[in-house]
C-alpha positions as CSV (number, residue, x, y, z in Angstrom):
1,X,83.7,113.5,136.4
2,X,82.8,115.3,133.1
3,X,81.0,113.6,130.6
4,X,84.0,113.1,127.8
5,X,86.0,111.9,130.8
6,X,83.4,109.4,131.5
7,X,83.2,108.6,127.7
8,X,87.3,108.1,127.3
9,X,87.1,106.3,130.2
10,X,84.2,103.8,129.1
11,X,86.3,103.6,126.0
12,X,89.8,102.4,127.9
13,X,88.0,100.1,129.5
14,X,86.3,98.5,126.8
15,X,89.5,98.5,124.7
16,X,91.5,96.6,127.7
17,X,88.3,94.1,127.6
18,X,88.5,93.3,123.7
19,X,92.8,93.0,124.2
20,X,92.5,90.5,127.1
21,X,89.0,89.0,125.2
22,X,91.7,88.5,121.8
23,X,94.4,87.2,124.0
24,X,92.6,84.7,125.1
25,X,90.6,83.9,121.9
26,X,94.2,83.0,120.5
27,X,95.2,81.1,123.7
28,X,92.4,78.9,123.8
29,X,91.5,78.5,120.1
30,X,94.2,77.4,118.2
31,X,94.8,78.7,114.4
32,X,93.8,76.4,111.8
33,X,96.3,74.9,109.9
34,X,97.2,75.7,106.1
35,X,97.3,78.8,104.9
36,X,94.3,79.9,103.6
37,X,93.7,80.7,100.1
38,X,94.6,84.0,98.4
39,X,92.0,86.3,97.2
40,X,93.4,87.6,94.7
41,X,95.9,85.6,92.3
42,X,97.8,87.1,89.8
43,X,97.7,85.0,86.0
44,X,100.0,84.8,83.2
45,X,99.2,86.2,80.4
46,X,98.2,83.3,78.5
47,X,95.5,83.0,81.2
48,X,94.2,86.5,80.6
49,X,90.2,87.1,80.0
50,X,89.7,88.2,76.7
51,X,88.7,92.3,77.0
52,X,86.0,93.0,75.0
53,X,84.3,95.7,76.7
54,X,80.2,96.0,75.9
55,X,79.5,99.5,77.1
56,X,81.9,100.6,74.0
57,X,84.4,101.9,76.4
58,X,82.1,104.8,77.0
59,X,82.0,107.0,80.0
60,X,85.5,104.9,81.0
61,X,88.0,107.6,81.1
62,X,85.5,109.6,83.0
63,X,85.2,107.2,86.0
64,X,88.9,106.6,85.6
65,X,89.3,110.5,86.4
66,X,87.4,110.2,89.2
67,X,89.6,107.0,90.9
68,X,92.4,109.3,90.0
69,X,90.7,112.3,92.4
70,X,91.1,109.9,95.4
71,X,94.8,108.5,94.3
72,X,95.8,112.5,94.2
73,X,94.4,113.0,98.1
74,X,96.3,110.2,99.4
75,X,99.8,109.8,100.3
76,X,102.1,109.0,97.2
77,X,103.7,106.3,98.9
78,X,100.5,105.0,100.7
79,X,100.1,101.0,99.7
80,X,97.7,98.7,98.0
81,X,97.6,95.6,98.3
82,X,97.0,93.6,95.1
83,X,96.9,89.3,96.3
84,X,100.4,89.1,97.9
85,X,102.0,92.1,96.0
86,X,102.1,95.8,97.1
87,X,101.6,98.8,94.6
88,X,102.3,102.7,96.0
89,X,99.5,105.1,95.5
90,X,101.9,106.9,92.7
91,X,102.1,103.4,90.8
92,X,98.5,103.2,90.8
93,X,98.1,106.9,89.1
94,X,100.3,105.5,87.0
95,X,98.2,102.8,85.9
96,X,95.3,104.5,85.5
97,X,96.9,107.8,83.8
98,X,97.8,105.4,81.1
99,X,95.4,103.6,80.3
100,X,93.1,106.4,80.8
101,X,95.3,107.9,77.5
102,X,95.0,104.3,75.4
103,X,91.0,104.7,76.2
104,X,91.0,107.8,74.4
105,X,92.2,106.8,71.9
106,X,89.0,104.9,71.1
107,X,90.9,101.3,70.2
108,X,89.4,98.2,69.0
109,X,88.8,95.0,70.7
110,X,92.5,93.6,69.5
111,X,94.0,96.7,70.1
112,X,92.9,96.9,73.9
113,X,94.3,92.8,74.3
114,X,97.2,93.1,72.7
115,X,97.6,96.7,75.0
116,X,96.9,94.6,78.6
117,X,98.6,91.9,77.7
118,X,101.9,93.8,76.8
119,X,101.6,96.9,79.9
120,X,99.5,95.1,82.7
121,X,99.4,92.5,85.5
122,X,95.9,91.1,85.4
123,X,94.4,89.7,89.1
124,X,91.7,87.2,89.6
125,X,89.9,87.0,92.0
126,X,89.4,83.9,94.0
127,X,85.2,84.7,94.4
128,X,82.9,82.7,96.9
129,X,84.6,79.7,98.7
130,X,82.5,77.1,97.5
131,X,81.6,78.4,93.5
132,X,85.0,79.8,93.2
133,X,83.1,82.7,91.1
134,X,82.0,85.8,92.0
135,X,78.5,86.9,92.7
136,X,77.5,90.0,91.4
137,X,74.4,92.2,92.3
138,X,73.7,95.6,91.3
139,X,72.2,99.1,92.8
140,X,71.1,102.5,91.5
141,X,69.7,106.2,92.5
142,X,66.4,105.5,93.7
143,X,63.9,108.7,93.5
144,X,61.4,109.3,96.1
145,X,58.6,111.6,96.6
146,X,58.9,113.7,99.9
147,X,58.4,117.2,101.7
148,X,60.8,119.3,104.1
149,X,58.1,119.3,106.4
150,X,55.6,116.0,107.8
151,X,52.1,115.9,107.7
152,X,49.6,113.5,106.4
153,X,51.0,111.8,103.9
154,X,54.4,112.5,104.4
155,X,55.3,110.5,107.4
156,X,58.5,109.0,107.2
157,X,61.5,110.9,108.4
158,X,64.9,110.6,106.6
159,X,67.1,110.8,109.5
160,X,70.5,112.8,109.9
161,X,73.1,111.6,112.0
162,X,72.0,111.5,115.7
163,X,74.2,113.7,117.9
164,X,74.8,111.0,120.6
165,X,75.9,108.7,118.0
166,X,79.7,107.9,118.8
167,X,82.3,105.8,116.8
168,X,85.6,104.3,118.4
169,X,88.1,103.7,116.0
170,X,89.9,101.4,118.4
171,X,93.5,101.1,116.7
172,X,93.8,104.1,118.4
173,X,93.8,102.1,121.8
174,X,96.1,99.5,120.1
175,X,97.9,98.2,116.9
176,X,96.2,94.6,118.1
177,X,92.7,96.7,116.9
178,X,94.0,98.1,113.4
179,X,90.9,98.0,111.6
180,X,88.6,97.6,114.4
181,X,85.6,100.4,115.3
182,X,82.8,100.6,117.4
183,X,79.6,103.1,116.7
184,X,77.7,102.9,120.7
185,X,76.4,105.9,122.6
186,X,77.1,106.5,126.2
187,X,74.8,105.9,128.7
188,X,76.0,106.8,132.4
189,X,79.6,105.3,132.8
190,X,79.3,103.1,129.6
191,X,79.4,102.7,126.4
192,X,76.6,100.8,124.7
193,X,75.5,99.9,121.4
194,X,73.9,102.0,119.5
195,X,69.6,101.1,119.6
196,X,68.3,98.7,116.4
197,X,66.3,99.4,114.1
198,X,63.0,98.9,116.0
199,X,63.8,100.5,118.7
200,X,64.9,103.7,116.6
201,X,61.4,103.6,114.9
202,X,59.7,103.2,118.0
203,X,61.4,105.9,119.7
204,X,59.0,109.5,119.3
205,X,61.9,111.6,120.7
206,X,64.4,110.5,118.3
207,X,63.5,113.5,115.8
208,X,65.1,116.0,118.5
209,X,68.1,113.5,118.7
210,X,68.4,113.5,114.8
211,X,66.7,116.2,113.0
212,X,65.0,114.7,109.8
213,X,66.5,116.1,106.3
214,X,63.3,115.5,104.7
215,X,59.9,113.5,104.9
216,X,58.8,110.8,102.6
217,X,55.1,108.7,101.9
218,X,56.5,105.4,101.5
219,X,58.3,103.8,104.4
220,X,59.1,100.4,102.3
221,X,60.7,102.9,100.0
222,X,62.4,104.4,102.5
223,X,64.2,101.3,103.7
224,X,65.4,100.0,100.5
225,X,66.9,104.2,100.0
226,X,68.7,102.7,103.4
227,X,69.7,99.4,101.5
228,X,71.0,101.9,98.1
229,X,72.9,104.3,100.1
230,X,71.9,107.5,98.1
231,X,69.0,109.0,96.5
232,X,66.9,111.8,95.2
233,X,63.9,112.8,96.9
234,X,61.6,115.1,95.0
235,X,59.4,117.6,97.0
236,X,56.0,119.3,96.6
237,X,57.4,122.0,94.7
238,X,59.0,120.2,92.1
239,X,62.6,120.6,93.1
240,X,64.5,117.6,94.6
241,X,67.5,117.2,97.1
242,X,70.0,114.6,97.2
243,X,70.8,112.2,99.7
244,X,73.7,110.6,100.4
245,X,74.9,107.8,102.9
246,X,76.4,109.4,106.3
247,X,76.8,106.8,108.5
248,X,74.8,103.9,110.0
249,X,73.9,102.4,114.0
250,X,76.8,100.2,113.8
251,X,74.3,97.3,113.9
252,X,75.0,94.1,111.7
253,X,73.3,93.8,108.2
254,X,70.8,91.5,107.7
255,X,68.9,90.7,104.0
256,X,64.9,90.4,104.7
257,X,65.0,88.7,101.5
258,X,66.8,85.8,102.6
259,X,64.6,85.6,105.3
260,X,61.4,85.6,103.2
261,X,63.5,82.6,101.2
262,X,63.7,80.8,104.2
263,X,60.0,81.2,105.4
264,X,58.9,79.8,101.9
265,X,57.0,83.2,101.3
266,X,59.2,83.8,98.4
267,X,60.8,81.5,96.1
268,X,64.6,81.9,96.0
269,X,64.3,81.6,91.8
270,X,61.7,84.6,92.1
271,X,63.3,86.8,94.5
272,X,64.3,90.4,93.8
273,X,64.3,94.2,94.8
274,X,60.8,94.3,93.1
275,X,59.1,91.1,94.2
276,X,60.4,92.1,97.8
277,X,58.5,95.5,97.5
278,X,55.3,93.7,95.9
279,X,54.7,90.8,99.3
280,X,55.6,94.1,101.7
281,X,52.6,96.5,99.6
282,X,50.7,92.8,99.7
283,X,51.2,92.4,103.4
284,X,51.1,95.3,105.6
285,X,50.5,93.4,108.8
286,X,53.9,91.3,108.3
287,X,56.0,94.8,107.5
288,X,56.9,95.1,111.0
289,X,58.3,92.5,111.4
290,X,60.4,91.5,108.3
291,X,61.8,95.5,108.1
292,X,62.7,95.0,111.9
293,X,64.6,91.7,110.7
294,X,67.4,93.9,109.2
295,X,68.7,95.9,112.2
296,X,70.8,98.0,110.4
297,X,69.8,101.7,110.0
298,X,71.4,104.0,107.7
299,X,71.1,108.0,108.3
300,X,72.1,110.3,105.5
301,X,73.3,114.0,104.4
302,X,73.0,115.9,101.4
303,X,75.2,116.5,98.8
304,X,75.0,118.7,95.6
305,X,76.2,115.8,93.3
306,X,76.3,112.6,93.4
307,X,75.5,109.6,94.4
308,X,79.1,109.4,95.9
309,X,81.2,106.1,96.8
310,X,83.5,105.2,99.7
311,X,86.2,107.1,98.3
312,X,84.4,110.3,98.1
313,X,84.3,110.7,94.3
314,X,80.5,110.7,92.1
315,X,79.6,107.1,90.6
316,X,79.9,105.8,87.2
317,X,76.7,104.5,85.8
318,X,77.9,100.9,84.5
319,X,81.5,101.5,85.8
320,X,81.5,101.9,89.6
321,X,81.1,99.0,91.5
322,X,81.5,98.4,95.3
323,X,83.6,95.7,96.7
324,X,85.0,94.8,99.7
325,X,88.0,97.2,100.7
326,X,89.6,94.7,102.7
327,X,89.7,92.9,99.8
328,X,90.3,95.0,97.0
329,X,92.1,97.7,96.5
330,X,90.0,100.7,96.5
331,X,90.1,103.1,93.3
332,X,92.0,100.2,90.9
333,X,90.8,99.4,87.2
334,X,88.8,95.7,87.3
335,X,86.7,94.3,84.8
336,X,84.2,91.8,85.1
337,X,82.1,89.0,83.5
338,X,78.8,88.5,84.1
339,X,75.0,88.6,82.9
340,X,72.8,91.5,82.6
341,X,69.3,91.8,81.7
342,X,67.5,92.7,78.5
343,X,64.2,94.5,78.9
344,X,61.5,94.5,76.4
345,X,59.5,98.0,75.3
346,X,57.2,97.1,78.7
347,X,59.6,97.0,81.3
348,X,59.7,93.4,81.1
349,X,63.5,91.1,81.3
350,X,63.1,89.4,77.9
351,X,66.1,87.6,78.5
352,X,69.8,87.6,80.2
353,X,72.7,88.1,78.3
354,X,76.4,87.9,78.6
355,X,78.3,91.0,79.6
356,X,81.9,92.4,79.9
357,X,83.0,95.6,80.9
358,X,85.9,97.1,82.4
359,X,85.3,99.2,86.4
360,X,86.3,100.9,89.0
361,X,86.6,100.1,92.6
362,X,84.8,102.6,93.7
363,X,82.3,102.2,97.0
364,X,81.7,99.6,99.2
365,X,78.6,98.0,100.8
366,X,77.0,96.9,103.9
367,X,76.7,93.5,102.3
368,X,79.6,92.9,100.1
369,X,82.2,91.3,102.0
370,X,85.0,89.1,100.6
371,X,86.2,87.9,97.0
372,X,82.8,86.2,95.9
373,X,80.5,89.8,95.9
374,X,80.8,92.7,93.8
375,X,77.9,95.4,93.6
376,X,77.6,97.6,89.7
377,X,75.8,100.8,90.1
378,X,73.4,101.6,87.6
379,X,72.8,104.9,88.4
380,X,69.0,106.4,87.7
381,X,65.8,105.2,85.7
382,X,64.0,102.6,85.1
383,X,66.3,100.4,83.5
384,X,68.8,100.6,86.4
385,X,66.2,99.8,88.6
386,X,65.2,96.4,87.1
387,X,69.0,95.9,86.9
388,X,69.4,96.7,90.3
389,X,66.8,94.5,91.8
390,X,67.1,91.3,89.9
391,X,70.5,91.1,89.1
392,X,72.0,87.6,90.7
393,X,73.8,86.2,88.5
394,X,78.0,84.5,89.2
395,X,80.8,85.6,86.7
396,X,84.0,86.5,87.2
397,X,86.4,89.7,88.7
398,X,89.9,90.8,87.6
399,X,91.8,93.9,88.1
400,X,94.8,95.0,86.5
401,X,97.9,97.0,87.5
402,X,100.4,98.4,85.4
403,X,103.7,96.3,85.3
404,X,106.4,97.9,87.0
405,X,109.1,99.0,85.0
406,X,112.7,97.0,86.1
407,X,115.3,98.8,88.0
């Protein structure tokens, strides 16, 4: 039997396994009553946020150009799904075209209120299950220093996809797996999961199996460029190449800072991108074992611009943010309410401060998943950096649609 033979035929018989493994789920575990709450509800308009939007409206019709590059790829008629009410691709241009126009138009804080409050449909959503608010976190462009070739100091491979990598989409087997994928390998007969993160790093041959893009001389850096998604790494000559997010070993995500929290090595109140980095540097014999705790490996590609989201369109510093797409809809104008923080002439947070702003649904994230977590992209420097690693603060999430106009 040929190998794709084999692999199909691995594949069928998985698929049949996870149809009779569901049937049975639903047989023998009965649904929970009550319907569960929505995760996005839609408010009147005397419930609307007040708009005032801190960045100035800068940079806003420019990231609203770039949700509109996705919406003019897709199907006109394709749906999204706002709470319990559906909205065609070519409504959402819509929406975005105009208020795209009324953004131009430089208006003032009344202006833009009395504007939403008179044109759009304004969604909450229902955040975490416990705060009822949303939790928002932030990332940016890391830069690292790195060489096309290893040696010495440049030990750490950025890997490209590995060849024997394989994902299922598994709808394809059956409508009762829309939505469902599977990233293994094959070995013999068999599809398997793809190997952890320890046992990638352990493995000397995996360099034939996935030719690095570049080398780097931090591996702590490394794995947080993993956690960001995208990045520049600057070589020995002074030129620099951009990396971007190509797919990952399909294993689960899991946050080595909680685990540190948990250990009582760092305090929850303390914990961030930086303080993570400073144990690690402080505790080389324990790196092993707390980088191993995140299974998850990302591999990478480059790209000429960038960094790029899930809907294959370049960032908005302080307008992108990545959500759950099974949540949200993907490209939609949002704004948000949360904190952000201020940084003294040393690089120090002085202080947090309130902060609204209106965004784009734009990427998504191995760790954002439902209505409580939304992710703001900072893009580059050293502000974004401090914003990206100690940003934790709730607030709230709303998106806005244009109301449809009456038959």
């Amino acid at each position: 039997m040929k190998k794709t033979d084999r692999f199909f035929s691995a594949v069928k018989c998985f698929t049949l396994g996870m149809i009779l493994l569901l049937a049975a789920g639903c047989a023998f575990f009965p649904k929970p009553p009550g319907k569960p709450a929505a995760a996005l509800v839609r408010l009147a308009v005397q419930d609307y946020p007040d708009f005032s939007d801190d960045l100035f409206l800068d940079n806003l019709s420019y990231g609203i150009g770039k949700s509109l590059e996705y919406l003019n790829r897709v199907p006109a008629e394709r749906s999204f799904r706002f709470g319990e009410d559906d909205y065609s691709a070519r409504h959402l241009i819509r929406s975005l075209e105009i208020l795209r126009d009324f953004v131009e138009t430089r208006p003032g804080p009344a202006a833009v209120n009395r504007f939403i409050a008179e044109r759009y449909r304004v969604y909450r959503s229902s955040g975490g299950p416990e705060s009822g608010q949303v939790l928002f976190t932030g990332y940016y462009e890391p830069h690292l220093k790195g060489s096309l070739t290893p040696d010495a100091r440049y030990r750490y491979p950025v890997h490209a996809m590995p060849a024997d990598l394989m994902a299922v989409d598994l709808s394809l087997f059956s409508k009762d797996l829309k939505g469902k994928r599977i990233v293994g390998r094959l070995q013999g007969n068999t599809v398997v999961p793809y190997p952890d993160r320890q046992a990638i790093e352990a493995d000397t041959g995996f360099v034939q199996k996935a030719p690095p893009i570049a080398w780097v001389e931090d591996r702590i850096d490394l794995f947080f460029l993993q956690i960001q998604g995208s990045g520049r790494i600057y070589l020995t000559d002074g030129a620099f190449i951009r990396v971007h997010y190509h797919g990952s070993n399909g294993q689960p995500y899991r946050s080595i800072g909680r685990l540190l929290i948990d250990q009582g090595k760092i305090p929850a109140d303390e914990m961030s991108m930086q303080r993570l980095k400073a144990y690690l540097q402080a505790h080389p014999a324990e790196v092993d074992a707390v980088l191993n705790h995140n299974p998850s490996y990302v591999f990478f590609k480059t790209e000429t611009s960038g960094p790029i989201g899930a809907i294959s369109v370049d960032l908005t510093p302080g307008r992108s943010v990545a959500v759950d797409r099974r949540v949200f809809p993907m490209a939609a104008p949002a704004f948000l309410q949360t904190q952000i923080p201020v940084v003294d002439g040393n690089g120090r947070i002085d202080r947090w401060m309130a902060f609204s702003a209106f965004a784009l649904n734009q990427d998504t994230g191995g760790a954002i998943r439902g209505p409580g977590r939304v992710d703001i992209f900072w893009g580059n420097g050293p502000y974004a950096e401090i914003a990206a690693g100690h940003m934790q603060h709730k607030g709230s999430f709303y998106l806005l649609v244009l109301v449809p106009e009456s038959p």
